[in-house]
C-alpha positions as CSV (number, residue, x, y, z in Angstrom):
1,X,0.0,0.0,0.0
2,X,2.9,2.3,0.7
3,X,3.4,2.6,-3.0
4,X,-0.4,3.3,-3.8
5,X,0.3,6.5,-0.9
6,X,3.3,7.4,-2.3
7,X,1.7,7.6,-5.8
8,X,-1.5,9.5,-5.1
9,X,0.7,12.0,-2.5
10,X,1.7,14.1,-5.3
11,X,-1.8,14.9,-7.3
12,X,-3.1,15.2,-3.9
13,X,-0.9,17.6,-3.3
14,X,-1.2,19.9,-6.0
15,X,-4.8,19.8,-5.7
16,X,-4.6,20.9,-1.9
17,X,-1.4,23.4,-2.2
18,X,-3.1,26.5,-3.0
19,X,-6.0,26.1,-0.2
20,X,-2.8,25.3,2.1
21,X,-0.6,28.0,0.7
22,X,-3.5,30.7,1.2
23,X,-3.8,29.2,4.6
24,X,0.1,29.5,5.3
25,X,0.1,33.1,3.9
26,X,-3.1,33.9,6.0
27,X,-1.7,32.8,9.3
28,X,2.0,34.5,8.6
29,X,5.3,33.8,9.8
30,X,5.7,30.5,7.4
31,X,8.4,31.8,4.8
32,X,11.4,31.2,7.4
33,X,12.4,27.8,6.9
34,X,10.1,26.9,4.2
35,X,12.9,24.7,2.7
36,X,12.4,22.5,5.5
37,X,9.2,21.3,4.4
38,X,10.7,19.7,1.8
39,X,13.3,18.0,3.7
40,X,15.9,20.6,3.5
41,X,16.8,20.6,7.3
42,X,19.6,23.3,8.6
43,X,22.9,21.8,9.0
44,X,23.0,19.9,12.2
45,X,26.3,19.2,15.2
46,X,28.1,15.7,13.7
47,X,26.7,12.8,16.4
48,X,28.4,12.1,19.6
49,X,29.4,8.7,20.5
50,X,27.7,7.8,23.6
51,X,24.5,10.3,22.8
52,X,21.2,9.4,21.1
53,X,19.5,11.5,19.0
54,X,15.9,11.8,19.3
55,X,13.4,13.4,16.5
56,X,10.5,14.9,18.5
57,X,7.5,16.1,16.5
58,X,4.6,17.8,18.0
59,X,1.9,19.5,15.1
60,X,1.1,22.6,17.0
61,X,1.0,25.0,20.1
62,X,-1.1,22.6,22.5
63,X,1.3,19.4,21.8
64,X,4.1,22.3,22.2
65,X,3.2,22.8,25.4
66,X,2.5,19.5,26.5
67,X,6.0,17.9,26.0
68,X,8.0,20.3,28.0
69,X,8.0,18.3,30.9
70,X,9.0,15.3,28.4
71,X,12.1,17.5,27.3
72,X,13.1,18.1,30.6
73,X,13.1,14.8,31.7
74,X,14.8,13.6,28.7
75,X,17.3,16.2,28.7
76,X,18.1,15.3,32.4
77,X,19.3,12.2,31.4
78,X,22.6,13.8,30.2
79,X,22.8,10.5,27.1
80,X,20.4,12.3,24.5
81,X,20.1,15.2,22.0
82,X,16.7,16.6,21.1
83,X,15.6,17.6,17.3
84,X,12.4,19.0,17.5
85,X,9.9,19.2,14.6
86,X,6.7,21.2,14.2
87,X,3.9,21.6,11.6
88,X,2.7,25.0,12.3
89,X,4.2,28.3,12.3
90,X,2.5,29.3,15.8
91,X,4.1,26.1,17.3
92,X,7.3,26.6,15.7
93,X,7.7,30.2,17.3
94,X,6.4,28.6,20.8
95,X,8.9,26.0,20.1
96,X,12.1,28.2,19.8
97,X,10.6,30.7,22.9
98,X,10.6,27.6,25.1
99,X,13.2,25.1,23.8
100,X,15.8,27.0,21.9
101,X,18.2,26.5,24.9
102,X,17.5,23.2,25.9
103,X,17.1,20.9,22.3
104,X,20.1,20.8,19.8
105,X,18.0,22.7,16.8
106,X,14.4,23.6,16.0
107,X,13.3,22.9,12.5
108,X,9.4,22.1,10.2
109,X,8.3,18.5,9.8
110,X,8.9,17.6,5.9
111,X,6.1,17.3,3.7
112,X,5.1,13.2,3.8
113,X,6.3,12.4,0.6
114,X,9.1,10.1,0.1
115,X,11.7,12.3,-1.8
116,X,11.1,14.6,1.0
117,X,11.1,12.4,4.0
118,X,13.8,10.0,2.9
119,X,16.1,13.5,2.7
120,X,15.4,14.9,6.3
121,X,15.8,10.9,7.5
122,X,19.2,11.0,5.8
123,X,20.4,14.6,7.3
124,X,18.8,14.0,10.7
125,X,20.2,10.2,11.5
126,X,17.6,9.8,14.4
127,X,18.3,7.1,16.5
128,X,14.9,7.2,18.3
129,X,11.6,9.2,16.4
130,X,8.4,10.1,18.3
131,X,5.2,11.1,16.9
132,X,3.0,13.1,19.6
133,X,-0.9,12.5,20.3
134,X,-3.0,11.9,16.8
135,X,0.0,11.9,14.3
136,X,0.7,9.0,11.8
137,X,2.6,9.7,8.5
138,X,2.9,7.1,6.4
139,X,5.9,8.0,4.8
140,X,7.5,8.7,8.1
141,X,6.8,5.8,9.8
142,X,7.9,3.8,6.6
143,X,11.2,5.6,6.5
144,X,12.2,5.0,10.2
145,X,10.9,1.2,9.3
146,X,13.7,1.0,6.7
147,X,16.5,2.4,9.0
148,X,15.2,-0.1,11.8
149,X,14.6,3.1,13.7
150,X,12.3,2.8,16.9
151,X,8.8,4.9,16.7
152,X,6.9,6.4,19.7
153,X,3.6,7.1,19.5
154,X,3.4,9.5,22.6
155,X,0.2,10.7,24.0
156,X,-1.1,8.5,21.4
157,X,-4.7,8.9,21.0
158,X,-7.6,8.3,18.2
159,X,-10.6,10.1,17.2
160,X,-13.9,8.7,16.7
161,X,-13.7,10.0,13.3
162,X,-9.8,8.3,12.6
163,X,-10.7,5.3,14.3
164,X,-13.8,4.7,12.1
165,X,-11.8,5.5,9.0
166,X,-8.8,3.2,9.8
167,X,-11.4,0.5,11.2
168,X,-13.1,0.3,7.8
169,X,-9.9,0.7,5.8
170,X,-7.8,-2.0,8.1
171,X,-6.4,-3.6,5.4
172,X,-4.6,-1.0,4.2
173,X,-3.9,0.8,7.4
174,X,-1.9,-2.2,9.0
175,X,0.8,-2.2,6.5
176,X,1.1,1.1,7.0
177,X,1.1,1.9,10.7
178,X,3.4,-1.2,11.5
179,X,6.4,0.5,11.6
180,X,5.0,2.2,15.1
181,X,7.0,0.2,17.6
182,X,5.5,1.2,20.7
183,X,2.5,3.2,21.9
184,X,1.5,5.1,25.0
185,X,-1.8,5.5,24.6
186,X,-3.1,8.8,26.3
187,X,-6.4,7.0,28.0
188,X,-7.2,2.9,28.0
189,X,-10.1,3.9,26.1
190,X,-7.6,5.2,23.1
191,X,-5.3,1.8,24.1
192,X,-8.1,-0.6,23.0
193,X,-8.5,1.3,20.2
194,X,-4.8,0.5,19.0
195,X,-5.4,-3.1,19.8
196,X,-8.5,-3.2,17.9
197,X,-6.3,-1.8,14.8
198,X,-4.2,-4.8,15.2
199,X,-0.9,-3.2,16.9
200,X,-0.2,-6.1,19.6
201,X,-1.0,-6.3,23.1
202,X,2.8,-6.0,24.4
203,X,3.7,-2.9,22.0
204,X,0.4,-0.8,23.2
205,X,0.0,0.2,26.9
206,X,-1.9,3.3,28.5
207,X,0.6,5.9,30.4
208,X,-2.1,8.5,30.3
209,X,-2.5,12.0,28.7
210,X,1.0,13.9,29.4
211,X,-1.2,17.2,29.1
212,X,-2.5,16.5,32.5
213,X,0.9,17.2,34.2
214,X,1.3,20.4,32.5
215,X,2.3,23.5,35.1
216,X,0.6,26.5,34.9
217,X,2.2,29.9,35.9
218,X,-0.6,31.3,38.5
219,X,-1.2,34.7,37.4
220,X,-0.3,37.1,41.1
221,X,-3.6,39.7,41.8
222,X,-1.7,42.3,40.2
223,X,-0.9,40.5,37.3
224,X,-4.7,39.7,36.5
225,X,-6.1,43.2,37.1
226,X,-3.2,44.2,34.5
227,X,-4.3,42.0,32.2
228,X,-8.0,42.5,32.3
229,X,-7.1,46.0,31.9
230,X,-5.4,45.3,28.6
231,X,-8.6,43.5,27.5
232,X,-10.9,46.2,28.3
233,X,-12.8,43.9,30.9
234,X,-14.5,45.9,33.6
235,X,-13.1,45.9,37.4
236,X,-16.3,46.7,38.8
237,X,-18.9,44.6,40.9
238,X,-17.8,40.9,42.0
239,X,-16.4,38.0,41.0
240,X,-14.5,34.6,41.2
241,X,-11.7,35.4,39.4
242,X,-10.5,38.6,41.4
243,X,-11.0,40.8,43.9
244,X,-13.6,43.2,42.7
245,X,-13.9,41.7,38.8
246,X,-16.6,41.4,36.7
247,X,-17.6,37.7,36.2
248,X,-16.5,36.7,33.2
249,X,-17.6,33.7,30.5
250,X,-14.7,31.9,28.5
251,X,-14.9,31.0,24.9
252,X,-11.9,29.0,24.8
253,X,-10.7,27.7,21.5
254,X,-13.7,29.0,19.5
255,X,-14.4,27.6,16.4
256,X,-16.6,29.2,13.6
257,X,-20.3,29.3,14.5
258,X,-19.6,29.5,18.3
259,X,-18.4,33.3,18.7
260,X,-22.3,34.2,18.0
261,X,-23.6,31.5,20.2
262,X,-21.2,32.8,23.2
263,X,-22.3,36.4,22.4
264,X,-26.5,35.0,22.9
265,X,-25.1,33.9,26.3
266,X,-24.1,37.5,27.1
267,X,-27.0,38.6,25.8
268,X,-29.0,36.6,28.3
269,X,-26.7,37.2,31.1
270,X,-27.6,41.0,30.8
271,X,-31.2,40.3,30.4
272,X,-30.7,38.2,34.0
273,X,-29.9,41.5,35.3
274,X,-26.0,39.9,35.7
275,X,-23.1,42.6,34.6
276,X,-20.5,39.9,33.0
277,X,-18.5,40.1,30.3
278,X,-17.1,38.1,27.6
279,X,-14.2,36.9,26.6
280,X,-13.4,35.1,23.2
281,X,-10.4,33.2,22.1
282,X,-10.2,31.9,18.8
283,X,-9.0,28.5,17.9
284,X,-7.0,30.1,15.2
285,X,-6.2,34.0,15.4
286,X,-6.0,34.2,11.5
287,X,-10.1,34.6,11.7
288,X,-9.8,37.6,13.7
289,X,-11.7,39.2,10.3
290,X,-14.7,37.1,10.6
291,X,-15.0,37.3,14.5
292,X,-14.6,40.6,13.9
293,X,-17.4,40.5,11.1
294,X,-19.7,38.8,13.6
295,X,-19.1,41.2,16.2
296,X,-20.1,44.4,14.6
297,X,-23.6,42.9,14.2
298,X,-24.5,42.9,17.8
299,X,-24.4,46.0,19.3
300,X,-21.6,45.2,21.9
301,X,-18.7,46.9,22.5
302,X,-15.5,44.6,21.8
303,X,-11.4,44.8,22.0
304,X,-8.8,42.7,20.2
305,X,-5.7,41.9,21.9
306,X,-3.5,42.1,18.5
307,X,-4.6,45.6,18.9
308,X,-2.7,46.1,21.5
309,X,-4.3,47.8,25.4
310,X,-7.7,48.5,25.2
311,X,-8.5,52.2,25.3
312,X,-12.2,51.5,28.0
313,X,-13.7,49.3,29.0
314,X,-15.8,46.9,26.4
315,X,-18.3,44.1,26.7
316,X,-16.5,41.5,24.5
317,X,-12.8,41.0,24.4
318,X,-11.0,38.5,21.9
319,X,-7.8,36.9,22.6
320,X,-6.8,36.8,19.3
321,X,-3.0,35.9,20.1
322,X,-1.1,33.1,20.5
323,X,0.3,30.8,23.7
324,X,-1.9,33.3,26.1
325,X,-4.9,31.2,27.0
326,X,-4.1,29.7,29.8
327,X,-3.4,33.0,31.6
328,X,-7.0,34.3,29.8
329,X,-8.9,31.5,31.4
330,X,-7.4,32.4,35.0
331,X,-9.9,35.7,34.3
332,X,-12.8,33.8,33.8
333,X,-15.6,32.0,36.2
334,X,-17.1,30.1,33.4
335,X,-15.2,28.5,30.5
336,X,-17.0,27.2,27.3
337,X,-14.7,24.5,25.4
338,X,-15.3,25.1,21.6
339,X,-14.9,22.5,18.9
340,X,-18.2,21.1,20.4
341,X,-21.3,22.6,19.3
342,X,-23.1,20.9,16.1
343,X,-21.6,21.0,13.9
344,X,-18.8,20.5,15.2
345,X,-17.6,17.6,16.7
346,X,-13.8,17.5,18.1
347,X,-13.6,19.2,20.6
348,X,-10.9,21.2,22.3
349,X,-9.2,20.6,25.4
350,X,-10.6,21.1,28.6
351,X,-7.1,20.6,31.0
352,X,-6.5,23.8,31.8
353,X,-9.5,25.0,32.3
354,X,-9.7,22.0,34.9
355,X,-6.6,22.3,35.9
356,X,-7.3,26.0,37.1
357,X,-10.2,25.2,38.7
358,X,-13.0,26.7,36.4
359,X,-16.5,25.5,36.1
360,X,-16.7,24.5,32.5
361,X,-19.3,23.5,30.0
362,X,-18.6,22.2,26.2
363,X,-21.2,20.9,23.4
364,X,-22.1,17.6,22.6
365,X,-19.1,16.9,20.3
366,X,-16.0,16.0,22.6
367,X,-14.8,13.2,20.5
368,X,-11.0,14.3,20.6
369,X,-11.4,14.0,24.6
370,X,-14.3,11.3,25.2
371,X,-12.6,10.2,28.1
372,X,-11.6,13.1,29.7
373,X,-15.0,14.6,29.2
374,X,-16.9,11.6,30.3
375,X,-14.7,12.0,33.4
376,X,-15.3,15.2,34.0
377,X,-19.0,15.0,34.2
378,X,-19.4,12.3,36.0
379,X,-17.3,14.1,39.0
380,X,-19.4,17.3,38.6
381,X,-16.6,19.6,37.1
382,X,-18.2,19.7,34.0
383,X,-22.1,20.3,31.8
384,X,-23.1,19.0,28.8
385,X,-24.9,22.1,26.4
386,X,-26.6,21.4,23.3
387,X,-27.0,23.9,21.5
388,X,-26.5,27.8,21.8
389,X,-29.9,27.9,24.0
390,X,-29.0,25.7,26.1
391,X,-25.1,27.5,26.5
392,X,-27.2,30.9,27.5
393,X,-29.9,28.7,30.1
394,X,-26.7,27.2,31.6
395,X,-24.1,30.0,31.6
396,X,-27.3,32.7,33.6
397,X,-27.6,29.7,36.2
398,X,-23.9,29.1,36.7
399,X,-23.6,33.0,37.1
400,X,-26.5,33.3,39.4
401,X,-25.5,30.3,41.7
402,X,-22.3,31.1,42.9
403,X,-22.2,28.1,45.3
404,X,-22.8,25.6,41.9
405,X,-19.7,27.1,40.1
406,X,-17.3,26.7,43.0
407,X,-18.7,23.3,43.5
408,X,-17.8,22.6,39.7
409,X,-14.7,24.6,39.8
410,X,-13.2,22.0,42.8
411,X,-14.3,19.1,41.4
412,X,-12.2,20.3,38.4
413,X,-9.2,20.4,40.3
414,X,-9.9,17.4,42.2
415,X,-10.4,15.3,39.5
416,X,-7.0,17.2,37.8
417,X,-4.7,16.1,40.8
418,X,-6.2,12.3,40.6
419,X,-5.2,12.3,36.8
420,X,-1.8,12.9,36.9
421,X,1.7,11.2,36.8
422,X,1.7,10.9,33.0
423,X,4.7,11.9,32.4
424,X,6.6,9.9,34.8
425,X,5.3,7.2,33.0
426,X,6.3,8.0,29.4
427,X,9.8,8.8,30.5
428,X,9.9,5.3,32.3
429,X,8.6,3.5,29.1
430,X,10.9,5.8,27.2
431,X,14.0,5.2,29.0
432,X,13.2,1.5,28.3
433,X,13.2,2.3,24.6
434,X,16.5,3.7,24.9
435,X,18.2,1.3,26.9
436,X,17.2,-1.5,24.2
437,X,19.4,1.2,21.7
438,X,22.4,0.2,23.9
């Protein structure tokens, strides 16, 4: 089958290149290293005897994020040497912020065709590769097959949606997922999953999601009436997330369709007589002009944080920036997951929101995080909402009944605290990959 992939890659290609170069341009900051993406990786140190060198790929800014603790405890080690891959040009400047000091070069995953793959193989001469939550490139995994190079899947994890695919298509997705060595499945749920696909018992085992040992920076008092004065949010009446604030509802990781929904909920939320505000992050910044579009339609006043400090105070603020939501949701009492409201299915995560100790609420589609979701309802630190009347009903009681939201807001760090120790884990099942290396 590889050949059949390797065939169809290149008119599937051109038929997707300008959608994805129109994409690139749109989100900026892609033309540095472009060369890369065709395998054309920066020339790297010679190897050191003694050292292995691992090839670390993670797509974006939340699997950025996720693996620090993973670097760290790799790095502690004092035998390895990190080259660490991204897809997107947000993860790749998170990547170098955080990193830059601690892994031997930063660089773009190649496209996953074999010209291109075989040539970043050859210049990179991993001897350990690990793809990072939902990743699976043919080409990639067939390369490190032929150079008998080990694969991680790390925070592995499938989606109902890949899971059906690869179910129905199992014939041809064996062959080409069987150079995966090893997976650490994120949840047992995802585990079975893998063992249903026909990857064996031994080579699969659950270490749990790595996202849930993630520290957050605790924003000081200070720090969070700055910043909610750089949003434009309002500093008078009460709330939970400061002395003095405004409550405030969380759009976190909006997807299209979702801003408006969120902005009924502040419409009803005035209505119940309650003075909150709203605050809107984006899944991706570049649609800062439809938001924007949406916006203007509803009579609200609004602030984007591109835009630099807000001038007054304004009903609706938009985090349209990049690596700053987990210090947005520390100034909210409510946070909405998006990715989840028909029609849209996903889901984003809802970790840190947990992890800070918000109430939260998502839609009905949490496929991406089934378990975690699941989870967090059945402890109370979460609600299910249908639809965007059902996100207003909800988000007026959770504002009215302050006693509710801190109920939901402990149970969120409770069940947070009981879910960790993923990362210990992956390093131990790592450090037995590497040993086997010699």
């Amino acid at each position: 089958m590889l050949w059949f992939y390797r065939v169809m890659f290149v008119p599937a290609l051109l038929v997707a290149a300008p959608y994805y170069l129109w994409r690139m341009r749109k989100r900026g900051g892609y033309r540095d290293g472009f060369a890369q993406r065709f395998g054309a990786v920066d020339a790297l140190p010679a190897k050191r005897a003694g050292v292995k060198r691992i090839w670390l790929q993670a797509v974006s800014v939340g699997e950025m994020l996720a693996i620090g603790p993973v670097i760290d405890g790799l790095m502690k080690r004092g035998d390895v040497e990190i080259y660490l891959t991204t897809t997107t040009s947000t993860g790749h400047k998170l990547a170098v912020e955080r990193y830059a000091a601690k892994v031997m070069a930063i660089g773009y995953f190649p496209t996953d065709w074999c010209f291109f793959s075989a040539r970043a193989w050859k210049r990179i001469a991993p001897d350990l590769a690990i793809l990072t939550e939902g990743e699976r490139w043919p080409e990639f995994i067939a390369q490190a097959r032929k150079r008998s190079v080990p694969l991680i899947a790390l925070n592995g994890r499938l989606s109902d949606r890949s899971f059906s695919r690869m179910r129905a298509w199992l014939w041809a997705v064996r062959p080409l997922m069987s150079g995966i060595t090893r997976v650490l499945a994120c949840s047992e749920h995802d585990a079975a999953r893998f063992r249903e696909l026909g990857f064996s018992a031994d080579s699969v085992s659950s270490t749990g999601n790595i996202k849930l040992d993630v520290t957050i920076p605790v924003l000081t008092e200070a720090e969070r009436a700055k910043l909610r004065g750089e949003l434009g949010l309002s500093f008078a009446g009460a709330g939970a997330s400061g002395v003095g604030a405004v409550p405030v509802l969380l759009g976190s990781s909006t997807w299209p369709g979702e801003e408006v929904a969120l902005v009924g909920a502040l419409k009803a939320l005035r209505e119940a007589g309650i003075a909150a505000r709203l605050l809107i992050v984006p899944r991706h910044a570049e649609r800062r002009g439809d938001v924007e579009t949406a916006l203007k339609e509803t009579g609200f006043s609004f602030h984007f944080r591109s835009r630099g400090a807000a001038a007054g105070e304004v009903d609706i603020a938009v985090g349209d920036t990049t690596g700053e939501l987990r210090k947005f949701t520390q100034l909210a009492d409510v946070v909405f997951v998006g990715k989840s409201l028909p029609p849209h299915g996903e889901g984003q995560t809802p970790v840190e929101a947990a992890a800070l100790g918000r109430a939260i609420l998502f839609g009905p589609g949490m496929s991406n995080f089934r378990p975690i979701s699941r989870e967090l309802i059945e402890s109370g630190a979460a609600r299910v909402v249908h639809d965007a009347e059902e996100l207003a009903v909800v988000s007026t009681l959770l504002f009215r009944e302050a006693g509710v939201r801190a109920a939901m807001a402990t149970a969120a760090q409770g069940w947070h605290r009981a879910n960790q120790g993923a990362v210990a884990r992956s390093l131990a099942a790592l450090d037995e990959e590497l040993r086997k290396l010699g």
